[in-house]
PDB file with SEQRES, HELIX, SHEET and CRYST1 records, atoms N, CA, C and O in Angstrom:
SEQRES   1 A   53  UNK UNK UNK UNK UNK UNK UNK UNK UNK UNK UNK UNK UNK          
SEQRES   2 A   53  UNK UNK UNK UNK UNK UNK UNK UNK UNK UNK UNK UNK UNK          
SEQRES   3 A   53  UNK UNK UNK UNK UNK UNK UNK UNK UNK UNK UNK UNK UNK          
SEQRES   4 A   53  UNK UNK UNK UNK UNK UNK UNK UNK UNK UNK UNK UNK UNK          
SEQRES   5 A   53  UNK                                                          
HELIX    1 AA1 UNK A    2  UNK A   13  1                                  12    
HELIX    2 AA2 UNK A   16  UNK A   18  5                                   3    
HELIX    3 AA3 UNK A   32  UNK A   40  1                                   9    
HELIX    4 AA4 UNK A   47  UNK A   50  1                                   4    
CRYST1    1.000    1.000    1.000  90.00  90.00  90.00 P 1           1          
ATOM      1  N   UNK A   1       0.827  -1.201   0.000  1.00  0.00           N  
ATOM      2  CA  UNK A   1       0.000   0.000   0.000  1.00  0.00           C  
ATOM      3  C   UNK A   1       0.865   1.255   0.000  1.00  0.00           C  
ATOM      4  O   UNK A   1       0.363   2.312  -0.382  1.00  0.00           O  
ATOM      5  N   UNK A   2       2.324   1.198   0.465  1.00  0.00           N  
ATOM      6  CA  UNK A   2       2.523   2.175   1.138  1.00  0.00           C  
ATOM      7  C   UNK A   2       3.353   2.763  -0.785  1.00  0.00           C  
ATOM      8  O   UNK A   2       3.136   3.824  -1.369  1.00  0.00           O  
ATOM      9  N   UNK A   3       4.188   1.673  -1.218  1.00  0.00           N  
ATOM     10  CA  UNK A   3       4.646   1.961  -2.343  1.00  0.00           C  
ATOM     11  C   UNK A   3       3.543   2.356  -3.499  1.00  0.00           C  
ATOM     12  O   UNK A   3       3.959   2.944  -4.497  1.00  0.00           O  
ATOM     13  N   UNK A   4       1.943   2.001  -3.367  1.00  0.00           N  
ATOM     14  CA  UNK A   4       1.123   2.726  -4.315  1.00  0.00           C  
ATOM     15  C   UNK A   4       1.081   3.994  -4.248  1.00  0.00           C  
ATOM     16  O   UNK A   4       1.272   4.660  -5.265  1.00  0.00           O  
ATOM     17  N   UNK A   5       0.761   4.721  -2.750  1.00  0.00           N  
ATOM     18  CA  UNK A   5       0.373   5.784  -2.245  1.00  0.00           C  
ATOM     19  C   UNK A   5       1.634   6.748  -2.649  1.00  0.00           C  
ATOM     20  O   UNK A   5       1.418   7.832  -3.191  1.00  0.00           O  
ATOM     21  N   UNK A   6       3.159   6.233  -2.314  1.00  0.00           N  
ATOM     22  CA  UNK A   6       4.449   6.913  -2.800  1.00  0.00           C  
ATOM     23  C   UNK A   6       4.078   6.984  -4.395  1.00  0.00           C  
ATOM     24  O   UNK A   6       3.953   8.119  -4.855  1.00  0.00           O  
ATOM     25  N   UNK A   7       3.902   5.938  -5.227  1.00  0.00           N  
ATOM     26  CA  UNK A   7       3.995   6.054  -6.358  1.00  0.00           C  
ATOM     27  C   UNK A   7       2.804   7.166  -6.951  1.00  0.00           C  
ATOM     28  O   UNK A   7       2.992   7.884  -7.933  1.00  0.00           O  
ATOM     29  N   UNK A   8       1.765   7.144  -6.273  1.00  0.00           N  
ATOM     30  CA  UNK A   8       0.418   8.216  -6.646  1.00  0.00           C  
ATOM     31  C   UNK A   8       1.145   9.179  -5.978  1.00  0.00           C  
ATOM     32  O   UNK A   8       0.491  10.221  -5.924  1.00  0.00           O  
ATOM     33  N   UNK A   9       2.199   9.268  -5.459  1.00  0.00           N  
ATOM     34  CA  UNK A   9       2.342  11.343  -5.375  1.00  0.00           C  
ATOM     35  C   UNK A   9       3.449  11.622  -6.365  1.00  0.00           C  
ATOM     36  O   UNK A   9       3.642  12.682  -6.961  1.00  0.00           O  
ATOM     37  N   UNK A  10       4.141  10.511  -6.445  1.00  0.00           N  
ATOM     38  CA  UNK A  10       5.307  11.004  -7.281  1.00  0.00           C  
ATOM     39  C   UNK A  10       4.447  11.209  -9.127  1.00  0.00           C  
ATOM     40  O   UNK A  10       4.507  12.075 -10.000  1.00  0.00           O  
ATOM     41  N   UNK A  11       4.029  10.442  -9.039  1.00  0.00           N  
ATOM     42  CA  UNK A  11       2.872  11.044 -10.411  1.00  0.00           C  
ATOM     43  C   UNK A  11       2.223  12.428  -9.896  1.00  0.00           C  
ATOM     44  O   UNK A  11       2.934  13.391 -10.182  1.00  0.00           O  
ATOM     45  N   UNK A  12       1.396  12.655  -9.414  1.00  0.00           N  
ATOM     46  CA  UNK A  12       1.431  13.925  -9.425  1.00  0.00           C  
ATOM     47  C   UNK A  12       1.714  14.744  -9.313  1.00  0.00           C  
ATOM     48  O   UNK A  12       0.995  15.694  -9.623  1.00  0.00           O  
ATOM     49  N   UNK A  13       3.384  14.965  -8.615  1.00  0.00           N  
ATOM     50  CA  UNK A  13       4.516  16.175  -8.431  1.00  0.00           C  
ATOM     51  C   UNK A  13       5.020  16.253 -10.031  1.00  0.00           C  
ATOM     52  O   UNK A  13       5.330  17.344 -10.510  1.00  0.00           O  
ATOM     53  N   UNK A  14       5.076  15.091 -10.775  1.00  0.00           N  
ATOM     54  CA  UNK A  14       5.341  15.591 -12.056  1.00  0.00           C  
ATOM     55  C   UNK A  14       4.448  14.776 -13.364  1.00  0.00           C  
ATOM     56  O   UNK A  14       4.556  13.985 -14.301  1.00  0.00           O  
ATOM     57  N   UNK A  15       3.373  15.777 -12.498  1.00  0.00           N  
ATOM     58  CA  UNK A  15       2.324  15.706 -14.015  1.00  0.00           C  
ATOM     59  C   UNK A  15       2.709  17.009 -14.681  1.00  0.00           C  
ATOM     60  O   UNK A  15       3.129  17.955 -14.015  1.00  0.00           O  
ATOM     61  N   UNK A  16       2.553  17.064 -16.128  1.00  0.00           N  
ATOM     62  CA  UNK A  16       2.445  18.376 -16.548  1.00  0.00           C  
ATOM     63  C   UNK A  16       1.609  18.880 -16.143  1.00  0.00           C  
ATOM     64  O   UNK A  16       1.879  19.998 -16.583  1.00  0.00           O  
ATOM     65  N   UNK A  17       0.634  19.027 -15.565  1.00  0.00           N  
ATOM     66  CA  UNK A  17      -0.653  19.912 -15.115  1.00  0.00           C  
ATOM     67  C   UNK A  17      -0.117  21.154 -13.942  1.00  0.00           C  
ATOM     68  O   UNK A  17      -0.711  22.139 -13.505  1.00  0.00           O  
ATOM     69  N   UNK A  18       1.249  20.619 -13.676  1.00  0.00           N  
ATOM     70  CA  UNK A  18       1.754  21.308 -12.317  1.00  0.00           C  
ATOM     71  C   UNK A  18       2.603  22.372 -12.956  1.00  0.00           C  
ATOM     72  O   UNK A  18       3.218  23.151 -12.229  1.00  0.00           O  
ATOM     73  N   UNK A  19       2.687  22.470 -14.404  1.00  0.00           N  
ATOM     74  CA  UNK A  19       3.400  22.879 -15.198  1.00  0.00           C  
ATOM     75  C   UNK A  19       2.745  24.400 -15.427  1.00  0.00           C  
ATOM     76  O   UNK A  19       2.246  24.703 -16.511  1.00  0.00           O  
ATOM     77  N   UNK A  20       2.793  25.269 -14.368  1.00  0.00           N  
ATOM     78  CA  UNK A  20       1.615  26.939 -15.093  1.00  0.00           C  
ATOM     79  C   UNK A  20       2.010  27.027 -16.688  1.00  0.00           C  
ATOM     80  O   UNK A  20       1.307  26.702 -17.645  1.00  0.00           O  
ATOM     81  N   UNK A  21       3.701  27.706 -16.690  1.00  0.00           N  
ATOM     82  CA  UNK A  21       4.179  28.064 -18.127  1.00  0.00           C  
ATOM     83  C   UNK A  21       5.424  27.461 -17.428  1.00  0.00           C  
ATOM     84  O   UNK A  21       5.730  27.116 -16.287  1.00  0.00           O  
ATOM     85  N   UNK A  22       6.315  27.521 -19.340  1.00  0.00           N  
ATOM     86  CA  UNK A  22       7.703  27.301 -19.157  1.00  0.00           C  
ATOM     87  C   UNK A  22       8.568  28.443 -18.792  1.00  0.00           C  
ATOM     88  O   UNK A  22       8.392  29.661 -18.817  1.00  0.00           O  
ATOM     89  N   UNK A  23      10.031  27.317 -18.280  1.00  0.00           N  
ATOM     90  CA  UNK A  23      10.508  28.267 -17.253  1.00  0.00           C  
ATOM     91  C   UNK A  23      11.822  27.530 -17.606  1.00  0.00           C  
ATOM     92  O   UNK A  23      11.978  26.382 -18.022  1.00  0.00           O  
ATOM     93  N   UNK A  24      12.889  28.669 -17.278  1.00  0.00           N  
ATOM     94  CA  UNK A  24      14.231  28.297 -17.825  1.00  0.00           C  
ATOM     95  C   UNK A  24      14.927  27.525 -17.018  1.00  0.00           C  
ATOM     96  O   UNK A  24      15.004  27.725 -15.805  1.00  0.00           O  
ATOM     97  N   UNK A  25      15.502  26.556 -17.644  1.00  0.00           N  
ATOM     98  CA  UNK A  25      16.008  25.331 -16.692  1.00  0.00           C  
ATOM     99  C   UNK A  25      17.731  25.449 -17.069  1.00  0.00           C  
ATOM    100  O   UNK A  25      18.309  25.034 -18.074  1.00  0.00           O  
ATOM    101  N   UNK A  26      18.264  26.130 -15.939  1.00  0.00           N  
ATOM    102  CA  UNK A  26      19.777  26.056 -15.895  1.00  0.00           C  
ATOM    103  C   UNK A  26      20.379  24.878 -16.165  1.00  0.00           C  
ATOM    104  O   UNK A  26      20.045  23.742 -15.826  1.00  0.00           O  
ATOM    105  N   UNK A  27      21.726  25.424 -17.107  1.00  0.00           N  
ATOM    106  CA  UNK A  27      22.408  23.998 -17.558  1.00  0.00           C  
ATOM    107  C   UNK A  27      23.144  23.463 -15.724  1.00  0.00           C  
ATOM    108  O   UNK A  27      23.162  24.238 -14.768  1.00  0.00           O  
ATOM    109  N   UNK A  28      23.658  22.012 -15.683  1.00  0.00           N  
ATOM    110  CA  UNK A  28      23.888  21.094 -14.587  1.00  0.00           C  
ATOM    111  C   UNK A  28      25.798  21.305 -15.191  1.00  0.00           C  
ATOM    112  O   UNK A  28      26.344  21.265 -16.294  1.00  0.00           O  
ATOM    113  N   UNK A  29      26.146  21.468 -14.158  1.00  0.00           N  
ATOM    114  CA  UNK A  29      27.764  21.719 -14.427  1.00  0.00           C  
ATOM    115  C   UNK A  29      28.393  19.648 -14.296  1.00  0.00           C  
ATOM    116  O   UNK A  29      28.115  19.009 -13.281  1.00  0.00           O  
ATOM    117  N   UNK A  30      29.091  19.068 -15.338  1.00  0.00           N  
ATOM    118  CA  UNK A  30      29.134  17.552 -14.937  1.00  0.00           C  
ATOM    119  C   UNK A  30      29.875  17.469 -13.687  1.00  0.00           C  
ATOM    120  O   UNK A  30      30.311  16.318 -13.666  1.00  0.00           O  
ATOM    121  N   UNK A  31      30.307  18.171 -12.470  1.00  0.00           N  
ATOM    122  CA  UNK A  31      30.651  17.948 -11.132  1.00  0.00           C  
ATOM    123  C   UNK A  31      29.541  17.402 -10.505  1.00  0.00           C  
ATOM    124  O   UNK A  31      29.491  16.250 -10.074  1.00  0.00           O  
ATOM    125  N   UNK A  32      28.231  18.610 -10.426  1.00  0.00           N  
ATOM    126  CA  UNK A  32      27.191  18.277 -10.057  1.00  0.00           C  
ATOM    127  C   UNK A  32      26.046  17.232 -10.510  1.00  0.00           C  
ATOM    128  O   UNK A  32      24.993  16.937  -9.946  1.00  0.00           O  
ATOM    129  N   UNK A  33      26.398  16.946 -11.265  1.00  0.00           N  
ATOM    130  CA  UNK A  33      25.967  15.972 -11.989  1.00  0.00           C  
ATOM    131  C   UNK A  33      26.604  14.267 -11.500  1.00  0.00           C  
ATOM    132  O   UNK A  33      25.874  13.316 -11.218  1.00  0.00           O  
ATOM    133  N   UNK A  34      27.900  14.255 -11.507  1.00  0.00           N  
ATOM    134  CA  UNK A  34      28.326  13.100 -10.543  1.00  0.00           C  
ATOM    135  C   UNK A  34      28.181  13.134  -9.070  1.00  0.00           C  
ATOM    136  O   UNK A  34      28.319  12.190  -8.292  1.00  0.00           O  
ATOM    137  N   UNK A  35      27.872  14.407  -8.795  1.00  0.00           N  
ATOM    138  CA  UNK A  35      27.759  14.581  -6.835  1.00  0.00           C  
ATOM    139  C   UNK A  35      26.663  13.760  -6.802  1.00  0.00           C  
ATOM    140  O   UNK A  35      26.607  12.764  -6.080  1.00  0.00           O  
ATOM    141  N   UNK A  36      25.198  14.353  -8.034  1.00  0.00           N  
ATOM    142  CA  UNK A  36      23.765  14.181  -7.690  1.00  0.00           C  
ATOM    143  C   UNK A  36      23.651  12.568  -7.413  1.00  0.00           C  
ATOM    144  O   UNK A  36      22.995  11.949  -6.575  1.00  0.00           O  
ATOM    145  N   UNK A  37      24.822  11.993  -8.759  1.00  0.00           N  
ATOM    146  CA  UNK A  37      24.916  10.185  -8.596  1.00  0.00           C  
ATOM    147  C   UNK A  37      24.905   9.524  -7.639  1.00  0.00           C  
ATOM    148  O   UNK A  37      24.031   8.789  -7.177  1.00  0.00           O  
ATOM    149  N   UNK A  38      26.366   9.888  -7.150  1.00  0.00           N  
ATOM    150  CA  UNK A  38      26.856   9.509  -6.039  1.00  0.00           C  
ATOM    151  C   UNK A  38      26.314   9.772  -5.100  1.00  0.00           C  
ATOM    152  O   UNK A  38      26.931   9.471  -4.079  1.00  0.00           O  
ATOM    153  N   UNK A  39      25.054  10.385  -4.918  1.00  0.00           N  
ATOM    154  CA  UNK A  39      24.377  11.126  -3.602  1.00  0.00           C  
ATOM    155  C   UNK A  39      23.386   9.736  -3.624  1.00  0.00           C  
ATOM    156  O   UNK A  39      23.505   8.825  -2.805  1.00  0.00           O  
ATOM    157  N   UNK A  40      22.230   9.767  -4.898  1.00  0.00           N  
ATOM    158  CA  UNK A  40      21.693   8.568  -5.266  1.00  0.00           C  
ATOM    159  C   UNK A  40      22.151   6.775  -4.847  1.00  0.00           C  
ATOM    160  O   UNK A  40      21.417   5.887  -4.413  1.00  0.00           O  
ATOM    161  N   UNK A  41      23.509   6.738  -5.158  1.00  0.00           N  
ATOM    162  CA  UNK A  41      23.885   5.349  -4.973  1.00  0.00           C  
ATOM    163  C   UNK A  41      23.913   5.132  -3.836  1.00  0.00           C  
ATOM    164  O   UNK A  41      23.393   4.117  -3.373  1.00  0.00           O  
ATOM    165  N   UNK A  42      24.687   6.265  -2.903  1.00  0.00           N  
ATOM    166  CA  UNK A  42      24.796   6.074  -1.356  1.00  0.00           C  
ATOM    167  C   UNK A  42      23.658   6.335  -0.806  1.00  0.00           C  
ATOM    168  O   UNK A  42      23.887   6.705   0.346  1.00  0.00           O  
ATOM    169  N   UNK A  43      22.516   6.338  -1.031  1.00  0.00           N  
ATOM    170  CA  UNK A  43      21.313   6.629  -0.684  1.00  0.00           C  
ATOM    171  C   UNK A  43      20.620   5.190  -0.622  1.00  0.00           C  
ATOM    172  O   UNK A  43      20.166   4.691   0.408  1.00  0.00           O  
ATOM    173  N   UNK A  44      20.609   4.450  -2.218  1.00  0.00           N  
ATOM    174  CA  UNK A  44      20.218   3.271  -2.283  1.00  0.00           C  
ATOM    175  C   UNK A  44      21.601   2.018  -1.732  1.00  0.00           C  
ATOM    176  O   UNK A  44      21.435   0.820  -1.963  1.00  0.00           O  
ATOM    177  N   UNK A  45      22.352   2.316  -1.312  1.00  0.00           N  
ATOM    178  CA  UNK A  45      23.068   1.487  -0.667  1.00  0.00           C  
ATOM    179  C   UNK A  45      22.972   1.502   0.820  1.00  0.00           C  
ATOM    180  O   UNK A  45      23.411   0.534   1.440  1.00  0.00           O  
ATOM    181  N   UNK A  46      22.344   2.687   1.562  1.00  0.00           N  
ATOM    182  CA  UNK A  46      21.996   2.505   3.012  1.00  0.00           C  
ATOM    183  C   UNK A  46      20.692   2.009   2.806  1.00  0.00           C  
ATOM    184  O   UNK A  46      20.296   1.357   3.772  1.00  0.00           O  
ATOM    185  N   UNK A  47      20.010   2.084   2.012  1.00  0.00           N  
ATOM    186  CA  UNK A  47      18.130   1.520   2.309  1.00  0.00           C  
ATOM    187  C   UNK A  47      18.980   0.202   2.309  1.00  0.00           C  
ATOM    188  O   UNK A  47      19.111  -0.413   3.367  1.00  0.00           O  
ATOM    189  N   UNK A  48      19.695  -0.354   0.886  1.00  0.00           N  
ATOM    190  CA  UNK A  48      19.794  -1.906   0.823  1.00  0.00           C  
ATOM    191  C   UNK A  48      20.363  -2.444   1.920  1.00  0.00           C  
ATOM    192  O   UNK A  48      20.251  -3.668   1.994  1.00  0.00           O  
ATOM    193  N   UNK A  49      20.957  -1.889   2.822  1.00  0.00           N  
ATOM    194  CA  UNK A  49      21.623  -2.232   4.117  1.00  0.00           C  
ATOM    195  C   UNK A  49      20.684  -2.136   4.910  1.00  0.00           C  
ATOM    196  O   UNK A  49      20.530  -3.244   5.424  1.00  0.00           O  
ATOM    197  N   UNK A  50      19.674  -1.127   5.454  1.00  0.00           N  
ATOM    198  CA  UNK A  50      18.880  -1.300   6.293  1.00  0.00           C  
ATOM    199  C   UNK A  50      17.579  -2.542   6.267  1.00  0.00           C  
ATOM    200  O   UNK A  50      16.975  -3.075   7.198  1.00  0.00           O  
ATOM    201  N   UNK A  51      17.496  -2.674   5.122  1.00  0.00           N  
ATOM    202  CA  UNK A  51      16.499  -3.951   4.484  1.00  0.00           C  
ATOM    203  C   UNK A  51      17.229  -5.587   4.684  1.00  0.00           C  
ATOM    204  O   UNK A  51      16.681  -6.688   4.638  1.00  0.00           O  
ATOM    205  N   UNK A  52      18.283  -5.318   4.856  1.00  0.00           N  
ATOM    206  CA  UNK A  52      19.359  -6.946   5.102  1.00  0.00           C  
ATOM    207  C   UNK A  52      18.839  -7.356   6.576  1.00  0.00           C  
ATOM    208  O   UNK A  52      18.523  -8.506   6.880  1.00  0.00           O  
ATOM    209  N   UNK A  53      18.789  -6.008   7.628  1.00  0.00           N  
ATOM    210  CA  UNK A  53      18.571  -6.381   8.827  1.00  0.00           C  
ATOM    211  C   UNK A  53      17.440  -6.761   9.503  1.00  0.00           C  
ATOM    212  O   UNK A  53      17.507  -7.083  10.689  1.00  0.00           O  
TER     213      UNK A  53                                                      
END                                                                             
């Protein structure tokens, strides 16, 4: 239940409907772009650790 309810908001934070008008989307420098990764992996490597126990 709990992963439907996550999955029904994350659809609606990015429906286009949330979209008023377009809006300028700054370019990502590739530093920040490997930080954002590496932020991601170590993120899903503590859930996969907390789920072992």
């Amino acid at each position: 239940m709990k992963k439907v309810v996550l999955s029904a908001v994350v659809a609606l934070l990015s429906s286009p409907a949330w979209a008023g008008s377009a809006s300028a989307v700054p370019e990502m420098s590739a530093g920040a772009g490997v930080a954002a990764i590496a932020l991601l992996v170590g993120a899903a490597a503590i859930i996969r650790e907390r789920r072992k126990k």
